[in-house]
C-alpha positions in Angstrom: -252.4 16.9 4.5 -254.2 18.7 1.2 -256.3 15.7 0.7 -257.9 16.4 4.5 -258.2 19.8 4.0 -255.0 21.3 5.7 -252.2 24.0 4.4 -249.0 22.2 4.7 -246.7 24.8 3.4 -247.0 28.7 5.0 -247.5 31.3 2.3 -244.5 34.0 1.1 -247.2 36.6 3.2 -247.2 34.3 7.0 -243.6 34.1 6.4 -243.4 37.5 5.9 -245.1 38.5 8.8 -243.2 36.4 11.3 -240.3 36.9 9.9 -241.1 40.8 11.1 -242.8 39.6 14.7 -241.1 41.0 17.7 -241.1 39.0 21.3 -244.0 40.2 23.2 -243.7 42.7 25.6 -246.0 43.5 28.8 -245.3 46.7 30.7 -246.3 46.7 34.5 -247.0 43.2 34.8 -245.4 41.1 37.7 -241.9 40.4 37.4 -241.8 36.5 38.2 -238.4 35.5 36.4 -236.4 35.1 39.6 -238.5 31.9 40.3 -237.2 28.7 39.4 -239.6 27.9 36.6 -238.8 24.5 33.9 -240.6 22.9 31.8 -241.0 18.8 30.9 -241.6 17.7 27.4 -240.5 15.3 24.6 -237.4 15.5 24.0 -237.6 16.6 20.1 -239.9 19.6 21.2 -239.1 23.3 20.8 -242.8 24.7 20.7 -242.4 24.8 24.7 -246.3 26.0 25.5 -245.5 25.7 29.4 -243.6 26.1 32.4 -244.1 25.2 35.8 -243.5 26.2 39.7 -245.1 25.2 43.3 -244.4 25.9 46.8 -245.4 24.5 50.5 -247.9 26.8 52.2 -247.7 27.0 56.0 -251.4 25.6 56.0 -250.0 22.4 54.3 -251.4 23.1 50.8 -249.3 23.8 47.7 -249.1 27.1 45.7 -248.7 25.9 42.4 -248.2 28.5 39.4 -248.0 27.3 35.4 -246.8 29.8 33.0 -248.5 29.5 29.2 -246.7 31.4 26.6 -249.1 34.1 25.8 -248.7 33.7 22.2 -252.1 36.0 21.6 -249.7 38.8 22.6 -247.4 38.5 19.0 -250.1 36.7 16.8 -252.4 39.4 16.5 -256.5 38.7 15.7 -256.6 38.9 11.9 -253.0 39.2 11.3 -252.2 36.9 8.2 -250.8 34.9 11.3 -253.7 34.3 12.8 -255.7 33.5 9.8 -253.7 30.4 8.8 -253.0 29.7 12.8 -257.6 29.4 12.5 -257.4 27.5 8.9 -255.0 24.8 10.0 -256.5 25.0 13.9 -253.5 23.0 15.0 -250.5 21.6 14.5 -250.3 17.6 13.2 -247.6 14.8 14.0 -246.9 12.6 11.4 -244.7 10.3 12.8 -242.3 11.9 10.4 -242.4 15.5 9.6 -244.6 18.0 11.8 -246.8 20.5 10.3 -246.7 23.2 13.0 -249.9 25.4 13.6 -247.4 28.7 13.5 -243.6 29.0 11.8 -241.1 28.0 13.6 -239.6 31.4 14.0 -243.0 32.2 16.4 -243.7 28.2 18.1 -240.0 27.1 18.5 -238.3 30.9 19.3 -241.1 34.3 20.6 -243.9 32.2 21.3 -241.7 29.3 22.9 -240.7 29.4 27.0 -237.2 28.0 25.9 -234.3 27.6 28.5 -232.7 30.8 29.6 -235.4 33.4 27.6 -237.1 36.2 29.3 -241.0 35.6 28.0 -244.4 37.1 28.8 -246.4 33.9 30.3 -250.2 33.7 31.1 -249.8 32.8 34.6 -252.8 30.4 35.8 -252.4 30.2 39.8 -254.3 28.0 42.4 -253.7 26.0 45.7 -253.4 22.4 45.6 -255.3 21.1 49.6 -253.7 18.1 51.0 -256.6 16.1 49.6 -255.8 17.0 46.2 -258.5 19.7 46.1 -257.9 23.2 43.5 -258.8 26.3 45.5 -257.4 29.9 45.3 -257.3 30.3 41.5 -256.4 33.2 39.6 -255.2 34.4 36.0 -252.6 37.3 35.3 -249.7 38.2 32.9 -246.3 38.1 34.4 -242.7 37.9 33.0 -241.0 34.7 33.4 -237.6 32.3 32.6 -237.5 29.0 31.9 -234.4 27.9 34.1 -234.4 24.1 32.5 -235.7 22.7 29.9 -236.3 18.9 30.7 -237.7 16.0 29.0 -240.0 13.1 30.2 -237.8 10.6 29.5 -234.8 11.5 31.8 -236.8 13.1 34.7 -239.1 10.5 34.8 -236.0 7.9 35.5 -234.7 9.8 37.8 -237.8 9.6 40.0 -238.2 6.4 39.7 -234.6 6.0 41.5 -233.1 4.8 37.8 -231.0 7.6 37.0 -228.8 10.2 38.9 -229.8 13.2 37.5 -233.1 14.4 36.1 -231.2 16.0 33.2 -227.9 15.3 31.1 -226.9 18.6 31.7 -226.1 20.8 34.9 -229.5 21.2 36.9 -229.6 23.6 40.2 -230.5 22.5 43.5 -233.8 24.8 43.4 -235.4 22.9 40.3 -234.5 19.6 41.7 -236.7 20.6 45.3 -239.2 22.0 42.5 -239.2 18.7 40.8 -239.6 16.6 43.7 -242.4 19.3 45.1 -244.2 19.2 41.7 -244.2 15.1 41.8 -245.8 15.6 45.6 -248.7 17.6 44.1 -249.0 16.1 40.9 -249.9 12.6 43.5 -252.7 14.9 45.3 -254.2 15.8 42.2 -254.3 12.7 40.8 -256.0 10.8 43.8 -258.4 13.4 44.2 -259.8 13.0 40.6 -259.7 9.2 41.1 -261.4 9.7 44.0 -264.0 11.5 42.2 -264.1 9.2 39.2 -261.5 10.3 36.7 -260.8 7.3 34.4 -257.6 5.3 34.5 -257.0 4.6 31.4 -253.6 4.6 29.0 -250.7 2.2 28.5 -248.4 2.1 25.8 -248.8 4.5 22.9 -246.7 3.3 20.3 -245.1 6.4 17.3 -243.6 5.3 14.0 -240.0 5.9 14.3 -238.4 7.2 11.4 -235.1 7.7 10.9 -233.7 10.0 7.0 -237.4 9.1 5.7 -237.3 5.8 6.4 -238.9 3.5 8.4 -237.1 1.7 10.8 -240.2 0.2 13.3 -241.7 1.9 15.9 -241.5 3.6 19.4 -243.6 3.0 22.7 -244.6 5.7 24.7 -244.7 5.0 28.6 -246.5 6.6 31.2 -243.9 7.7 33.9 -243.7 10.3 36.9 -242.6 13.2 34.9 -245.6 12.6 32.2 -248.0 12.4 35.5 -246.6 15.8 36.2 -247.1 17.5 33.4 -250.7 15.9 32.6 -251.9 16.4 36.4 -250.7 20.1 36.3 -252.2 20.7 32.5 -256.2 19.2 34.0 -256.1 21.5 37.1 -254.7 25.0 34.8 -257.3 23.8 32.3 -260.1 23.2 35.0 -259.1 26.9 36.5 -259.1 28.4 33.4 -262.9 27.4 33.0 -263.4 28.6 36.4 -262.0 31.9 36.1 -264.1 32.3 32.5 -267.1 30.9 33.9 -267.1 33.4 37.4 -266.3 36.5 35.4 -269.8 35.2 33.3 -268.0 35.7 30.1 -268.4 33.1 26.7 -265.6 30.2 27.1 -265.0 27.5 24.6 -265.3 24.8 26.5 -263.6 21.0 25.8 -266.6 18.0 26.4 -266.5 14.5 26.6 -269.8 13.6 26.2 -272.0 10.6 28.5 -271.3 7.7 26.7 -273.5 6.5 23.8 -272.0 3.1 24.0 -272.5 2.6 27.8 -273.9 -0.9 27.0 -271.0 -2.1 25.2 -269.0 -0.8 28.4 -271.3 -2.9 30.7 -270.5 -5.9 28.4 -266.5 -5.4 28.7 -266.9 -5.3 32.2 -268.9 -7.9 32.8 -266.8 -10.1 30.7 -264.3 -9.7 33.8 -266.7 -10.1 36.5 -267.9 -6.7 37.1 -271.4 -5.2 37.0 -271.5 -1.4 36.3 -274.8 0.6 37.0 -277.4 1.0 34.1 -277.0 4.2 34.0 -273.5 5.7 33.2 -271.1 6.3 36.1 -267.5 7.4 36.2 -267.2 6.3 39.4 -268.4 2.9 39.0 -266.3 2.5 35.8 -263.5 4.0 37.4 -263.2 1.6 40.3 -263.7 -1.4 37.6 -260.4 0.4 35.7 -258.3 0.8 38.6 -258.9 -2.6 39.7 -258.6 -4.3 36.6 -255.1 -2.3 36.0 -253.6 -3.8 39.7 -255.0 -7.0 39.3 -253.7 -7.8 35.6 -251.4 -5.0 34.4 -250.1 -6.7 31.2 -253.2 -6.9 29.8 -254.6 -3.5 30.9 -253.9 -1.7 27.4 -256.5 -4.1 25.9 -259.2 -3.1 28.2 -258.5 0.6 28.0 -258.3 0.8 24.5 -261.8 -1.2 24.6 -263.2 1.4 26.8 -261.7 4.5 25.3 -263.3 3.4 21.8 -266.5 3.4 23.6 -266.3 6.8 24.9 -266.0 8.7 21.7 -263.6 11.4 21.1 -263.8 14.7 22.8 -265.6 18.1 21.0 -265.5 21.8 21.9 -268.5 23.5 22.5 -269.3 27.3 23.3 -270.5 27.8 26.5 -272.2 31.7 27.6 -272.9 33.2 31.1 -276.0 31.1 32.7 -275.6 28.6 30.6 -273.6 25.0 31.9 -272.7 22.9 30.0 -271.7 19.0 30.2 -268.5 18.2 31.4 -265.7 16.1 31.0 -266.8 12.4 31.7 -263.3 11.0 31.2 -261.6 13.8 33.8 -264.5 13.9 36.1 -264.3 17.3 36.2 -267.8 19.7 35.4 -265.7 22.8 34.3 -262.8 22.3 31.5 -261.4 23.7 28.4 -258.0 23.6 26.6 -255.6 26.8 27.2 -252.3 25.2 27.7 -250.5 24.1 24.4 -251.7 27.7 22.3 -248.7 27.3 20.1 -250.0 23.7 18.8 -254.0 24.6 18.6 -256.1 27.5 17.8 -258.7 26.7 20.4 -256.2 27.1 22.9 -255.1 30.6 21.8 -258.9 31.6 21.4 -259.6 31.4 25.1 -256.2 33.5 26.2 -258.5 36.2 23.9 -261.2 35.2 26.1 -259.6 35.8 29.2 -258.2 39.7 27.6 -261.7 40.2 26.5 -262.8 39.0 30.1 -260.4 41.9 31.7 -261.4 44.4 28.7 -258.2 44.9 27.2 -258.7 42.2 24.2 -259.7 41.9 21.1 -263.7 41.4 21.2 -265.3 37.8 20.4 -268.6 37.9 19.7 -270.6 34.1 20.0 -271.7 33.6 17.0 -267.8 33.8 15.9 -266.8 31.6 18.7 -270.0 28.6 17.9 -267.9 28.8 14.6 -264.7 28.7 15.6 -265.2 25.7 17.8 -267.1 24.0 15.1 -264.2 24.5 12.6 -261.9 23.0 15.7 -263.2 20.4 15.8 -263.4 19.1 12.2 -259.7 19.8 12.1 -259.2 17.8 15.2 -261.1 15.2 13.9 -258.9 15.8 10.2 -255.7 15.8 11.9 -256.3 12.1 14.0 -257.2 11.0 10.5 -253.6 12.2 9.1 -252.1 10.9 11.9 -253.6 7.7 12.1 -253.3 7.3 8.5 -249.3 8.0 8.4 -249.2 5.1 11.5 -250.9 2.7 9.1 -248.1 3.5 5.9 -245.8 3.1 8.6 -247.6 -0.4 9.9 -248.0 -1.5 5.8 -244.6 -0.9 5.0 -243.6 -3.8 8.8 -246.2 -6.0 7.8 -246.0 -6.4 4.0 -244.0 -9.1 3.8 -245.8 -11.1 6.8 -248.7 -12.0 4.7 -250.6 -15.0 5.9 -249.4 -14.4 9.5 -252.3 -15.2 12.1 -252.5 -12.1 15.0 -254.5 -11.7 18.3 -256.6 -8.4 17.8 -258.8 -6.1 19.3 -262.0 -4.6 17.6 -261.4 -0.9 17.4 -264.3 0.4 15.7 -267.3 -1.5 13.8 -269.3 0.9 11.3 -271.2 1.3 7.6 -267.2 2.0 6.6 -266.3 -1.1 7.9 -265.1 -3.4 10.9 -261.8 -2.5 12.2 -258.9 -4.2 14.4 -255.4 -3.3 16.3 -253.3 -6.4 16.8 -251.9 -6.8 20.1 -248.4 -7.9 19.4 -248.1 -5.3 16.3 -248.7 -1.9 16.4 -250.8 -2.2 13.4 -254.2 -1.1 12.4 -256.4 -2.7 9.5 -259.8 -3.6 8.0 -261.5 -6.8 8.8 -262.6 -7.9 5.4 -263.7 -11.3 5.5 -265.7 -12.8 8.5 -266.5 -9.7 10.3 -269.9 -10.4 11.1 -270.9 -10.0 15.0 -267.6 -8.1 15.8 -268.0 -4.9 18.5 -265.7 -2.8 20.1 -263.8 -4.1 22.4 -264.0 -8.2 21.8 -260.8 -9.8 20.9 -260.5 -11.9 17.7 -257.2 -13.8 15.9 -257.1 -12.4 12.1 -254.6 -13.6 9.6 -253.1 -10.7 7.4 -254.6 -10.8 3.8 -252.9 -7.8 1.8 -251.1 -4.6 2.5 -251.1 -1.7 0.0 -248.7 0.7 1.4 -249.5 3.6 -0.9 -252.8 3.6 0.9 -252.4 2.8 3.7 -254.7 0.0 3.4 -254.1 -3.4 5.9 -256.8 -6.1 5.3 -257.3 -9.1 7.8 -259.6 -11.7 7.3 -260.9 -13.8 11.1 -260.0 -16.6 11.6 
């Protein structure tokens, strides 16, 4: 964490001043507790950022309403809060240990929607069409209660028909309709983005798993129902969001993924399975390619993803002002977005609930050549915080693999550069340097490597191609 530039430990003066920090309060604003809000997250997490709730309209569409925890309300602009919250500008997963963006006293108690807590809650509201379409949106304060606090794990068995119960504990028949409402419109979203050229990408995302410091292998991620909840409800409140910022004509900070550079290499992935994609770059076109490939062989879909997502790039915040559009999301289809739903876990997030106050003229001012450096400070810590994270995944892979040396592995070329020529096994959820015979690699092609040192202090895995 020091050696990329972060604060791991929160000075005697942050602690201080949470340690003093009262639950936000917000006189006259709409009273929405009696609803039958939850939320769905991992099941370690206690910085709960959101909770959900939707309804059936008589016209057929869905009222759908997620609650953000307005944590701008009790970490004040240039409180001694804030300035580490901007420093850090999120929090980072090891694998291990979690560096949170606030102390825990704020993320995991005031500034968390926990089960059974009366919390003040950015409410981000709009009207899900029975084509998927978002129409009606709006953005208030209210009061709200969390009523369960679920995790993907069990709610996604239980709507896939594998479990009795979305929950191990006691869950009323009012968030089970809302679960199974929520699942309805999490669908419509979902095949309206498609429709309009959203990516399919994902698979398995594999997490160290570490158990009293040690490392015992790791953990795969699966996409399931519940996640497509929670993901489908987070693009629409972020798309709104950028909507609401962008029709009141006020600055936004807005989240990009640019056209990409490596369309080319994109073209060549697909035409190694038969496809031809357009010269120029179109979501659409690549979209239909995804979804196809992903029906017609699933195994081996988390290859091809990967190999497209590397050619993407990552994503980058940039500040966007009245008149002026900016590009939008390639990988979401979607022209208008910004981040605004995990504020406890990034800064950017917490910026635009400022935005919004300073939008309705009862915030703190933000002036643009503040916000062109906040979002260029985001996104070096961004890109700081993959490294640490990727980095503790690779001790974590040294210490497997160390002693498998000389063990041939099917691979996929992550990333080629002046730095080097890198490659993810397939059957190993490891990471390395291609050090020998790397010559003609790109992003995306599959290669067999045979390990040729580990140096776990480092980090460091070196392959060698066969």
């Amino acid at each position: 964490m020091i050696h990329d530039g972060f604060r791991p430990d929160f000075s005697a003066e942050v602690i201080a001043e949470a340690n003093t920090a009262q639950p936000a309060t917000c006189p006259g604003c709409k009273d929405l507790r009696a609803l039958a809000w939850s939320s769905i997250d991992n099941t370690q997490s206690r910085d709960l950022d959101q909770v959900e709730w939707a309804e059936k309209q008589s016209d057929g569409s869905i009222r759908v309403l997620v609650g953000i925890a307005d944590v701008d309300a009790v970490v004040r602009l240039g409180s001694k809060l804030d300035e580490n919250a901007a420093f850090n500008a999120t929090s980072v997963y090891t694998g291990g240990p979690t560096f949170p963006m606030l102390p825990e006293r704020l993320s995991t108690d005031l500034t968390s929607l926990k089960q059974d807590a009366d919390r003040v809650a950015v409410i981000i509201e709009f009207h899900t069409c029975s084509d998927g379409d978002v129409q009606g949106v709006d953005v208030y304060s209210a009061l709200v209660r969390n009523r369960a606090r679920l995790n993907y794990d069990e709610v996604g068995k239980w709507l896939e028909g594998k479990a009795p119960s979305p929950a191990s504990f006691p869950v009323s028949d009012e968030v089970i309709a809302q679960l199974r409402l929520q699942y309805e419109t999490s669908q419509r979203l979902i095949g309206f983005r498609k429709s309009h050229g959203a990516l399919t990408l994902g698979g398995v995302e594999n997490v160290p798993l570490v158990v009293n410091n040690e490392v015992h292998g790791f953990e795969q991620i699966l996409q399931n129902p519940a996640r497509d909840i929670i993901e489908s409800f987070m693009v629409a409140a972020n798309v709104v969001m950028a909507r609401h910022l962008r029709e009141r004509r006020c600055l936004a900070l807005r989240r990009v993924v640019r056209t990409p550079k490596r369309w080319d290499r994109i073209q060549c992935i697909a035409a190694e399975h038969g496809t031809k994609l357009p010269d120029v770059p179109d979501p659409g076109a690549l979209s239909v390619f995804l979804a196809t490939q992903k029906q017609a062989d699933p195994d081996h879909f988390p290859e091809l993803s990967l190999a497209v997502l590397k050619s993407l790039g990552p994503g980058e915040y940039v500040v966007e002002k009245s008149g002026e559009e900016r590009e939008g999301h390639f990988g979401l289809a979607v022209h208008d977005y910004t981040h605004s739903t995990a504020p406890n876990r990034r800064y950017a997030d917490l910026v635009t609930q400022r935005l919004v106050k300073q939008a309705c003229e009862n915030g703190s001012s933000i002036s643009e050549e503040e916000l062109r450096k906040i979002a260029e400070h985001c996104n070096d810590r961004e890109t700081a915080a993959r490294h640490v994270e990727r980095f503790m995944k690779k001790v974590a892979a040294a210490i497997l693999l160390r002693n498998r040396i000389g063990e041939q592995f099917d691979g996929i070329v992550t990333g080629v550069s002046p730095k080097g020529t890198f490659v993810r096994l397939l059957t190993v959820p490891a990471e390395g340097r291609v050090v020998h015979g790397e010559h003609g690699l790109d992003v995306g092609q599959k290669t067999r490597v045979r390990l040729k040192s580990v140096d776990v202090n480092n980090g460091f895995i070196d392959f060698e191609r066969v």
